[in-house]
N, C-alpha and C positions, 0 to 999 in steps of 0.2 A: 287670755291673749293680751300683749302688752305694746302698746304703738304708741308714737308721736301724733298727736293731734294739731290742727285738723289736715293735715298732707298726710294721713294714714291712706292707704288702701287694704281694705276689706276683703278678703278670699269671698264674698258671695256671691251664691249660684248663681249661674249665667245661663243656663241651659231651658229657662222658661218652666221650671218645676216651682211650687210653690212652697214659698217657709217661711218661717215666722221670723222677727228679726227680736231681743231682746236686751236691755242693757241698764246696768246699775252703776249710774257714776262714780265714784268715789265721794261717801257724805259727811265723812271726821270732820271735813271744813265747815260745815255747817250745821254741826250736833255742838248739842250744849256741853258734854264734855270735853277735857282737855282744852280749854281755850286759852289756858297761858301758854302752851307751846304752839300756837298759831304765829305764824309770820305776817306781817301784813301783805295786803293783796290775796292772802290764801282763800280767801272768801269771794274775792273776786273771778279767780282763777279758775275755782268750783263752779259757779255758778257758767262760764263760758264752757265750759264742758257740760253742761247739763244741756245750754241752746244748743252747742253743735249739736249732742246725740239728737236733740228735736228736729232741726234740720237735717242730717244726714238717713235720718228715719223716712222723714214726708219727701226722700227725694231722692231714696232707693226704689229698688224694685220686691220688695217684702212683701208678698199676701198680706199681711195683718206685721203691727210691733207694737209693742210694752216699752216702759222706762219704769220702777225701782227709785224710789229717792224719801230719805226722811220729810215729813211734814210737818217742817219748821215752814213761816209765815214768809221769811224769804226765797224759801225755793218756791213755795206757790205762787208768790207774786212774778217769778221768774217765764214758772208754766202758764199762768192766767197771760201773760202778754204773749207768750210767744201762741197762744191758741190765739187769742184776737187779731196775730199779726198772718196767720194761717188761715183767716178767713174761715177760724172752726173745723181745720180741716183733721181736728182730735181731741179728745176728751180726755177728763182727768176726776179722780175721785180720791180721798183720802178713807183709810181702811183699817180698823182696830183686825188683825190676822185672828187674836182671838176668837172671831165672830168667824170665821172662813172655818174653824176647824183644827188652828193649829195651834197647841197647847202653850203658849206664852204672849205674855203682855207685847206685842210688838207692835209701832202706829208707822205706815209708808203710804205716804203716795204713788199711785199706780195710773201715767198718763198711758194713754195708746190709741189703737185703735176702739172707735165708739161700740161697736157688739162688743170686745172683748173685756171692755169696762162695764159695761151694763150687764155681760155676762157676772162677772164675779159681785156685782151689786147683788142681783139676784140669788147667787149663793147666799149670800147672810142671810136668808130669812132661809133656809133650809136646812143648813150646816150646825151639826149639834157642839156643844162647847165643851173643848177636852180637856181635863185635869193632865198635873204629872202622874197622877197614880194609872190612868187610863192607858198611857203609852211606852210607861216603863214600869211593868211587870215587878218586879222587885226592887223598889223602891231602898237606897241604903239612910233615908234619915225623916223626920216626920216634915221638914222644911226644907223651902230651896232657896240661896242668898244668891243677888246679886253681887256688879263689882264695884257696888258704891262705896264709899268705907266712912261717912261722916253724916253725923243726922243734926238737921239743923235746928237751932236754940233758938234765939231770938232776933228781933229786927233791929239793927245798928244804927243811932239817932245821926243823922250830919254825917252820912258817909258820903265821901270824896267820887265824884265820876272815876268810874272803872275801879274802885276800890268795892269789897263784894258788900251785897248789902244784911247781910243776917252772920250772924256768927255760927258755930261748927264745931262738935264736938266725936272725935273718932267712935266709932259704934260697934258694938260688943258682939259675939256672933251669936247672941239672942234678940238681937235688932234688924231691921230691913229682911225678914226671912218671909218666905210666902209657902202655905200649908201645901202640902200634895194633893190637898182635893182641890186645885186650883189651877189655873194655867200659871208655870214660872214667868220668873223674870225676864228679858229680853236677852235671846241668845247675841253676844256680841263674836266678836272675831281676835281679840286680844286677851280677855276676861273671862275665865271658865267660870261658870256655877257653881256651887258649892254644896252639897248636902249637909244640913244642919239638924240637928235633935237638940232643941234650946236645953238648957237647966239652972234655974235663977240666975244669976247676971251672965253667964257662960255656954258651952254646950259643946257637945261633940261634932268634931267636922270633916269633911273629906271632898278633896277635886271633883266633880264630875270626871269621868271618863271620856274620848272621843264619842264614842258610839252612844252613850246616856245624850250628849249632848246633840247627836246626830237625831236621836229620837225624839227630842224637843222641838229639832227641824222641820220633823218630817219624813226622815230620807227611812231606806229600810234599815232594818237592824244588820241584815249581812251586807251592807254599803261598804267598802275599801276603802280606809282612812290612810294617810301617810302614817310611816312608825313614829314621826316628828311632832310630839303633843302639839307645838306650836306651829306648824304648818298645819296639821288638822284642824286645828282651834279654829285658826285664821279664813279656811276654805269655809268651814261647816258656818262661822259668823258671818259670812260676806255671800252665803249663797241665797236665793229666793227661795223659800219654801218649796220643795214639790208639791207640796197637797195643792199651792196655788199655783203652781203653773197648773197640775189638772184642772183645776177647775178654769183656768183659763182657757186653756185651750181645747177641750172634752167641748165634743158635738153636742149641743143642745140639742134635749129629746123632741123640740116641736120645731116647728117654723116659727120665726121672729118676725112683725112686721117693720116696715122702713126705716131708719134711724132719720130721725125729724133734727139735722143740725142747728136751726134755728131756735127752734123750740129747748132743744137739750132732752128730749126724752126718748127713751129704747124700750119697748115693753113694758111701761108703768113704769119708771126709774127716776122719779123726779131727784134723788140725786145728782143725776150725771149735771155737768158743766158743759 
């Protein structure tokens, strides 16, 4: 769904039924790629879409919500004040997904409500770590490449503010590949994976599929992708894991004792914030 912020209104329930509220700002503004196509203020812009979601969350009527956002040093310093300006009234943790169960390098911060973060804390230490070979069955190459395309050389003596500081040589598709007994590269939303079978400087290659790519997500194998490679791409990159919304929202098997706000702990979790 696509609104004007912050004069949006929200379709949600009004009938006193309980739901979960969920939301992933848009992070391009504040991811280390692409930063010559940033305008100025885009960084700005990002980051007031991140507080409204914080406030229109703690000032709904949601049972329980999440937020979704890269964990770059400015988004958290964004989240760390708007919790101290909340009087703690949410927590926040940053999360290698690898650790959750889900087969790729991916790192997000996950604010929300305090059980539902200490819930998914808790998953890391039980959640076993899944290769590509684990969740796609027929793997078509011995490696998976990301959409980076230049591996960096060396460090540039006397470089100019905002001029980059290492030099950069385009990378061969026997470089930046990662082995199938491994979790892939980070599923993006514009940049499909690649399967790769290295062979001295070279190697054979091939797109990811939608659905190869939906199963690095998560999602099931008979999931309904658009026939539009690039609107699928786009969905399947921009979506949250299923496996972690389960684990987020999946009834814990025992009772939990009181969430201690001042303290920051939930069940042993000296993590949480």
């Amino acid at each position: 769904m696509q609104c004007e912020l912050p004069h949006a209104e929200l379709p949600l329930p009004s009938d006193g039924r309980p739901y979960h509220l969920h939301a992933s700002p848009p992070c391009q503004k504040f991811s280390k790629v692409n930063q010559k196509g940033r305008k100025e203020g885009d960084k700005d812009h990002a980051g007031r879409m991140v507080e409204w979601y914080i406030d229109y969350a703690l000032a709904s009527t949601a049972t329980s919500w999440t937020m979704e956002q890269v964990a770059r040093p400015d988004v958290v310093a964004i989240v760390e004040r708007k919790r101290l300006l909340s009087n703690r009234a949410f927590t926040y943790a940053v999360f290698d997904f690898e650790e959750l169960g889900v087969p790729q390098t991916r790192r997000r911060l996950i604010a929300g409500s305090p059980h539902l973060v200490a819930r998914l804390l808790r998953a890391r230490e039980t959640e076993r770590l899944r290769s590509v070979r684990d969740v796609i069955p027929n793997p078509r190459g011995t490696h998976v490449r990301g959409g980076a395309t230049g591996v960096q050389q060396k460090r540039k003596r006397g470089a100019a503010p905002g001029e980059a500081k290492y030099t950069y040589k385009r990378a061969g598709w026997n470089e930046l590949c990662r082995p199938i007994s491994k979790p892939s590269h980070t599923v993006v939303g514009r940049h499909a994976l690649v399967w790769v079978t290295p062979s001295g400087t070279s190697g054979w290659h091939s797109v990811m599929t939608p659905r190869e790519m939906g199963l690095l997500q998560t999602f099931p194998e008979n999931y309904r992708w658009p026939t539009s490679k690039y609107h699928a791409f786009l969905q399947i990159g921009n979506a949250i894991p299923p496996k972690v919304a389960q684990l987020l929202l999946q009834e814990p098997p025992s009772p939990c004792r009181v969430f201690d706000l001042e303290e920051g702990l939930r069940c042993g979790s000296p993590s949480l914030r």
